[in-house]
C-alpha positions in Angstrom: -3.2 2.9 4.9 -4.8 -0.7 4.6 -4.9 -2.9 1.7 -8.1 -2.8 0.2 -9.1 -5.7 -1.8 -11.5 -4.9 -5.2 -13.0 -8.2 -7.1 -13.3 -7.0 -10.8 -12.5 -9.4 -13.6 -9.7 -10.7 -11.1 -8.5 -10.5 -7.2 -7.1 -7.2 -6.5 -5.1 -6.3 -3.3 -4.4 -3.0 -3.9 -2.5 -0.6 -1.1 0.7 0.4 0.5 2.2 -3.1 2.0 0.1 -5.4 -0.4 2.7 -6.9 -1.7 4.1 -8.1 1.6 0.9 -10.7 1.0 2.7 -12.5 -1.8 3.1 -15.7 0.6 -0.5 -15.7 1.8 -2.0 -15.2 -1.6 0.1 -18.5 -3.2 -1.3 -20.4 0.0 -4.5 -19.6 -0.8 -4.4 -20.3 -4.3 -2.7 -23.8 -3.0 0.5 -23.1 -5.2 4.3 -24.1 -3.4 6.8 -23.6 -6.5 6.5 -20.2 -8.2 9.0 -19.2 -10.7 9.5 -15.5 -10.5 9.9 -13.6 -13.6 12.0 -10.1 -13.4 14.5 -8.3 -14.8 18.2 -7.9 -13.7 18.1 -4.2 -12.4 15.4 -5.0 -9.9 17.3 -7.7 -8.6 20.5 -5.3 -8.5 18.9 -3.4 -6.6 17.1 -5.5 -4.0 13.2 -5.4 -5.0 12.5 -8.6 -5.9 13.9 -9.8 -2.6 12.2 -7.6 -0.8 8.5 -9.0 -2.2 9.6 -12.5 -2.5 11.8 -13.0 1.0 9.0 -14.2 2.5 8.7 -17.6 0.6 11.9 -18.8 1.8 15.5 -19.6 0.1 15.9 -21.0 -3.4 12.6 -19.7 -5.2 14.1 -20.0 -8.8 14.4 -16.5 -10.4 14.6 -15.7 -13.9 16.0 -12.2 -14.6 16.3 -12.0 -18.6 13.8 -10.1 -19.5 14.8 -7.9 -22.3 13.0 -4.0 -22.3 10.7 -5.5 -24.8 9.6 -9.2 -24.3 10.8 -11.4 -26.8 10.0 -15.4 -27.7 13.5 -16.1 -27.1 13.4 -14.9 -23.7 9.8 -16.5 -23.0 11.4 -20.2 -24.2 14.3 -19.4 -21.8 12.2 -19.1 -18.9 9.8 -21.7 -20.1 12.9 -24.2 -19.3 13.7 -22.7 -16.0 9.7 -23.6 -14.6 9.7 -26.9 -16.0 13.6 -27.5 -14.9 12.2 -26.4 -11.4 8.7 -28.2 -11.6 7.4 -25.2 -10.7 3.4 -24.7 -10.9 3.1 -21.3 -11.4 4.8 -17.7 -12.0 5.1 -14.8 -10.0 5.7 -11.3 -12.1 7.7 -8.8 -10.8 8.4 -5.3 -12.5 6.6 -3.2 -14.9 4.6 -4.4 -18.5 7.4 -6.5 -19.4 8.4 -8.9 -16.8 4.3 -9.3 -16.3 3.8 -9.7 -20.2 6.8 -12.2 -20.3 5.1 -14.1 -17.4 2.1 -14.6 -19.1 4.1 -15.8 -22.6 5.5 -18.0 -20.0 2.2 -19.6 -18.7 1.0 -19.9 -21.8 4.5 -21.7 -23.6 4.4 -24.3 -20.6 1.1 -25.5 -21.4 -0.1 -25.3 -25.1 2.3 -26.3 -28.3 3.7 -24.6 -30.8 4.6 -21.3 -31.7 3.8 -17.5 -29.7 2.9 -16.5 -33.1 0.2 -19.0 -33.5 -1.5 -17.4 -30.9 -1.6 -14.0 -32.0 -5.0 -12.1 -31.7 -4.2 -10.9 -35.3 -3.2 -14.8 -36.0 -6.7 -15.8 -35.1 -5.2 -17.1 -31.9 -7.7 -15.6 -28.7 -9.8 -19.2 -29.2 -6.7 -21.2 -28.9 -5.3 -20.1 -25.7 -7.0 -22.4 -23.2 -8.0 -22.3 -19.2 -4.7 -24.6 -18.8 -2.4 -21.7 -18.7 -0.4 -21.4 -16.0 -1.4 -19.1 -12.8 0.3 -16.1 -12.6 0.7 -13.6 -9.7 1.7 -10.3 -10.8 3.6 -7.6 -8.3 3.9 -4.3 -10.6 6.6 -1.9 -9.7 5.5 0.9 -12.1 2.0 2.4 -12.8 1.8 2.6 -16.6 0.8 -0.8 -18.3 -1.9 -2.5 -16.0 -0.7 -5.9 -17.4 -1.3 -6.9 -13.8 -4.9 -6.8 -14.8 -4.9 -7.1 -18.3 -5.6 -10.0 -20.7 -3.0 -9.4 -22.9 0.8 -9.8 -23.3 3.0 -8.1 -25.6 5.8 -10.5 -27.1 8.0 -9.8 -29.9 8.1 -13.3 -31.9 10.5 -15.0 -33.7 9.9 -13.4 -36.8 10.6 -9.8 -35.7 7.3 -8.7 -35.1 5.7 -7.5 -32.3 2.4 -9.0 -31.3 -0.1 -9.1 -29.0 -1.5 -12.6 -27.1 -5.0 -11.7 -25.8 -7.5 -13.6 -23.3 -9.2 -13.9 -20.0 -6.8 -16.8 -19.3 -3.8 -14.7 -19.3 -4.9 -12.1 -16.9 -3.2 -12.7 -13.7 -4.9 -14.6 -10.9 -3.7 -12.5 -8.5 -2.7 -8.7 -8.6 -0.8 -7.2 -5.7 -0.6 -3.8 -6.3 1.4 -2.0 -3.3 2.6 1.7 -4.4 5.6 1.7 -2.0 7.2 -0.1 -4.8 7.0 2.6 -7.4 8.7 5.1 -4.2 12.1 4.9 -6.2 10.9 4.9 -10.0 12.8 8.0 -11.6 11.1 10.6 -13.3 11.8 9.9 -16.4 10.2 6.1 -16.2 7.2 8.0 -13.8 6.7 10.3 -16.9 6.6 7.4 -19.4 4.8 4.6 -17.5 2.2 7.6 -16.4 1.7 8.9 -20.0 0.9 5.3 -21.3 -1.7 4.4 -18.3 -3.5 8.0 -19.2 -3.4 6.7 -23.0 -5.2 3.3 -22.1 -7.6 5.8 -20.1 -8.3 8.1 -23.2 -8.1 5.1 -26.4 -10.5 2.9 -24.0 -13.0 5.3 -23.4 -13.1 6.6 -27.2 -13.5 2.7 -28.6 -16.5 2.7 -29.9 -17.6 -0.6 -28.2 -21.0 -0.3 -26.3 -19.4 -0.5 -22.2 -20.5 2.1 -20.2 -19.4 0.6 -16.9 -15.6 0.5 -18.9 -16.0 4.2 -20.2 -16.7 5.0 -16.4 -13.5 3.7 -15.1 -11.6 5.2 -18.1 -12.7 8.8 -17.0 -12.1 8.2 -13.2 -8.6 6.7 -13.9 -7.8 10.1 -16.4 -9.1 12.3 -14.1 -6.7 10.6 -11.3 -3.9 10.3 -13.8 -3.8 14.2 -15.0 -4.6 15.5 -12.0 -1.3 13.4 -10.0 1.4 12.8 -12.8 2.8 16.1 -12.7 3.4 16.0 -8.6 4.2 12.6 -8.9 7.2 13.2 -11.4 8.9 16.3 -9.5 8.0 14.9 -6.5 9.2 11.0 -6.4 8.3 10.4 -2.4 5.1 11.9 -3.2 2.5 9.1 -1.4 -1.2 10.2 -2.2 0.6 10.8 -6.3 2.0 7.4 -6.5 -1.1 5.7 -5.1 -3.3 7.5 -7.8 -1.2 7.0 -10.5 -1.0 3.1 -9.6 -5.1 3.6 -9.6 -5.2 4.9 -12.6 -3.0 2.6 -14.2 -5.4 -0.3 -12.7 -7.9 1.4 -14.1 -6.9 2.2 -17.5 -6.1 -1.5 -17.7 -9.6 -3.0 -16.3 -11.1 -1.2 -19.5 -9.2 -2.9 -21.8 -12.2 -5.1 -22.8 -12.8 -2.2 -24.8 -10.0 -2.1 -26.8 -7.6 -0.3 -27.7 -6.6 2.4 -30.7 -4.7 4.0 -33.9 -1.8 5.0 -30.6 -1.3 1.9 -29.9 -1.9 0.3 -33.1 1.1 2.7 -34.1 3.1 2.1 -30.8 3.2 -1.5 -30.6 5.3 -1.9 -34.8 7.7 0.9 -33.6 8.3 -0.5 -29.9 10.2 -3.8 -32.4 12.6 -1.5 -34.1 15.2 -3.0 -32.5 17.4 -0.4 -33.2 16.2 2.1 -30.8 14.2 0.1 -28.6 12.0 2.8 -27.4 9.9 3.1 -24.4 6.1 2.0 -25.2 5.0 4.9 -23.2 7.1 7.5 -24.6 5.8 6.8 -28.2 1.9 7.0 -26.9 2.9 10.7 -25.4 4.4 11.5 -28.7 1.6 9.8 -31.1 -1.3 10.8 -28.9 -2.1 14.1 -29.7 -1.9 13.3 -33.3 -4.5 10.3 -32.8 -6.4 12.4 -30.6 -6.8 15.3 -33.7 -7.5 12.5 -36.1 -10.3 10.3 -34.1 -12.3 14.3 -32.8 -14.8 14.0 -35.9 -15.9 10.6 -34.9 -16.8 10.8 -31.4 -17.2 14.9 -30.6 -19.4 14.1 -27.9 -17.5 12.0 -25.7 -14.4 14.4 -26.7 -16.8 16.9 -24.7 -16.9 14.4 -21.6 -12.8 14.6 -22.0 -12.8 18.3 -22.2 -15.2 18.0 -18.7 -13.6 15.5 -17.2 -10.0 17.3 -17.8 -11.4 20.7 -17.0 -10.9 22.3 -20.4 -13.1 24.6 -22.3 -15.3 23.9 -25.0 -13.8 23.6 -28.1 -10.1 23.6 -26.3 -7.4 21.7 -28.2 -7.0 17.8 -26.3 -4.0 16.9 -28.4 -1.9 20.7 -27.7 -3.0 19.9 -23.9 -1.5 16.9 -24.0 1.5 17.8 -26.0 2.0 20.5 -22.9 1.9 17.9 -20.4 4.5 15.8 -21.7 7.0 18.8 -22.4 6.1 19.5 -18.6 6.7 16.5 -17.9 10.1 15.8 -19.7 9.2 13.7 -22.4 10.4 14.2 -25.7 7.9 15.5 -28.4 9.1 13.8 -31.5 9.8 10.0 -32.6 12.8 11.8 -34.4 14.3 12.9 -31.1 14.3 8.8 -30.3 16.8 8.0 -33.1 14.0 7.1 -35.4 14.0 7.6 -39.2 11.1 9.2 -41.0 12.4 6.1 -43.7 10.6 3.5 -41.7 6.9 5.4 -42.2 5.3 3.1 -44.7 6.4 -0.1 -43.0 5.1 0.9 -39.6 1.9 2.2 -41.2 0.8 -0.7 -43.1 1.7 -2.9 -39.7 -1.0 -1.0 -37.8 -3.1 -2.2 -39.9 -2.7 -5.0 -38.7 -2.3 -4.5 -35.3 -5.1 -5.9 -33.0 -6.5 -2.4 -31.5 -7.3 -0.9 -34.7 -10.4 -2.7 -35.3 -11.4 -0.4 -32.4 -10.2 2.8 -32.9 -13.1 5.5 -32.5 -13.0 6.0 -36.5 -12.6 4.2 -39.1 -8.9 4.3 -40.1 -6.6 3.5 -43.5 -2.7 3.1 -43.9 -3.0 6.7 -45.1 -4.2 8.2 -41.9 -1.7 6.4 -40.0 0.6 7.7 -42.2 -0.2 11.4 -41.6 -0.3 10.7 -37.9 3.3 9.5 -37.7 4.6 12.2 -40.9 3.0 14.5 -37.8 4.5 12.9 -34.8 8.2 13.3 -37.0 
C-alpha cells in the first residue's frame, strides 16, 4: 500500500513503510541533530534501528523511559539533547516515549518546573511556540500522542499530570503499521481498548465539534469492528492498519476533551506500586463511566448504539465489558494488585484531573467514587 499523507491539525504520513521517511521528513523540516527518545526493549530488540538507520551512525539515543513518564526521566534526557546540541526529538514507541518527548521539548526551552505547566496548574498559556520540534514514530495504536497536544508526566511530587497545547503536538507523525506487526496480544488488547475510549469520552464531551464527534464515530466503528482479529490474529494487515486509524483518530478529537475514565485513569496510572497499564484501567472503568454519563447525553448514546450495531436500549457498558473479557483483559482494578483502600484519594484527584471539566455530565467526588467502588 502507499503512504498517504492527511494535513489535520499536523503532517500525517500514514501507511505501511512511512516510517522508512524519517530522514526525508527531518530534511524538510531543515533539522540535522535529533535526539531520539525510546525505551530499552525496543532497542533490544532492534526497532528503533530499524526506523532511525537511515540518519547515519551516532544519532544520540536515550532509552530510559520508565512505563509511565516521569520528570526525572524528562530532566535526564533534557541533558542528553543539550549535551548533543541537538535541535529537535524524534519519539519512538507507544504514549510514553512520545509523551516523554514532548516533556522533553518543552524542559529544553522554558524554566522551571513540569508542574508549573500543568493544565490543572493554569499552565496551557505558558507553554510557548519555542518548544522543541518533535517527530513522533508510534509503535502501538492506542494513545495517538503522535497527534495529540498533550503529554502525560508524572512530576516530582508524585502526581500524575497532564501538559496540554498545540505546541506540543508533534510536527511530524509517521504512522507506519508494519511497526505494530510484533505487538503481543496483551499490549494489542490494552493499547486498542484505550484508543476506542478516546473514541467513545471524545464524542460524549459535551463541547460543540461536530467535525470532532465525526471522527470519534469513524475511528470506533474501525476500532470494534478490527480489535478482536487484530488481537488473535497478530500478522493480521488490514486489523493493524485500522486499529492505527483509529487510534489517529481517537486522538485528532482530543480538542474535545476528554472524561470521568480518564479523569479516574490518569491518578491510578501514579500508584507506583502496581504501575498499571493506562489502557487496561480505561477497559475496566469504562463501562462504569459509560452507565453513569447515559442520562446526560441519551441521544448521542443512540448514535453509539448505531454506530456499534446494537439495539435500542442495549447495555453499552456490558458490551464493552464482553469485549475486553474476549479480549483478555482483566475486569477488575482488584485483579491489578490494587486496594479498594486507595478509593477516596483517587476520587478526590479526578477532580482535579484536567478531562473532568468535560465529562458528558456533571460529576462529584461521590460519583467517581461509585464508579471505581463498581470497577472493584
Amino acid at each position: 500500500m502507499t503512504v498517504e499523507t492527511i494535513q489535520y491539525l499536523t503532517t500525517i504520513r500514514f501507511g505501511e513503510g512511512a516510517s522508512a521517511l524519517l530522514a526525508d521528513e527531518l530534511a524538510g523540516l531543515s533539522l540535522s541533530r535529533p535526539l531520539v527518545i525510546s525505551d530499552a526493549p525496543l532497542v533490544e530488540i532492534g526497532l528503533v534501528d530499524r526506523v532511525t538507520g537511515s540518519l547515519g551512525a551516532g544519532v544520540p539515543v536515550f532509552d530510559g523511559t520508565p512505563s509511565n513518564p516521569t520528570e526525572s526521566a524528562a530532566e535526564a534526557a533534557a541533558e542528553m539533547y543539550r549535551e548533543h546540541g541537538c535541535d529537535c526529538l524524534v519519539a519512538v514507541g507507544g504514549g510514553s516515549p512520545i509523551d516523554l518527548a514532548k516533556a522533553v521539548a518543552l524542559r529544553v526551552t522554558h524554566e522551571g518546573p513540569l508542574a508549573g505547566y500543568a493544565a490543572i496548574e493554569g499552565g496551557v498559556a505558558k507553554i510557548t511556540d519555542r518548544c522543541a520540534p518533535v517527530i513522533a514514530v508510534p509503535t502501538t495504536a492506542g494513545t495517538g500522542s503522535e497527534v495529540g497536544r498533550a503529554a502525560l508526566l508524572t512530576v516530582a511530587d508524585g502526581r500524575k499530570l497532564g501538559l496540554l497545547s498545540p505546541y506540543l503536538i508533534p510536527v511530524r507523525a509517521l504512522c507506519d503499521p508494519e511497526l505494530t506487526y510484533g505487538l503481543p496480544p496483551g499490549l494489542t488488547a490494552a493499547t486498542g481498548i484505550d484508543a476506542i475510549t478516546h473514541c467513545i469520552e471524545t464524542f460524549l464531551s459535551p463541547k460543540f465539534n461536530p467535525v470532532a464527534d465525526a471522527i470519534a464515530l469513524d475511528g470506533l466503528v474501525r476500532g470494534w469492528g478490527h480489535i478482536r482479529t487484530a488481537v488473535a490474529q497478530p500478522g493480521d494487515r488490514a486489523a493493524r492498519r485500522e486499529m492505527m486509524m483509529c487510534s489517529l483518530q481517537g486522538a485528532l478529537t482530543f480538542q474535545k476533551g476528554l472524561g470521568a475514565v480518564h479523569s479516574l485513569s490518569h491518578p491510578l496510572g501514579a500508584v507506583k506500586s502496581v504501575n498499571p497499564h493506562h489502557g487496561t484501567l480505561n477497559a475496566i472503568l469504562l463501562p462504569e463511566g459509560l452507565r453513569h454519563n447515559e442520562e446526560a447525553a441519551r441521544e448521542k448514546y443512540a448514535r453509539l448504539r448505531d454506530a456499534l450495531g446494537l439495539p435500542e436500549g442495549a447495555d453499552i457498558g456490558a458490551e464493552v465489558q464482553g469485549l475486553t473479557a474476549e479480549i483478555g483483559l482483566p475486569a477488575t482494578l482488584g485483579a491489578l494488585g490494587l486496594q479498594e483502600g486507595i478509593i477516596d484519594g483517587i476520587a478526590e484527584a479526578a477532580m482535579r484531573d484536567h478531562s473532568t471539566p468535560t465529562n458528558a455530565r456533571e460529576i462529584t467526588a461521590e460519583a467517581f467514587r461509585q464508579i471505581l467502588v463498581a470497577s472493584f
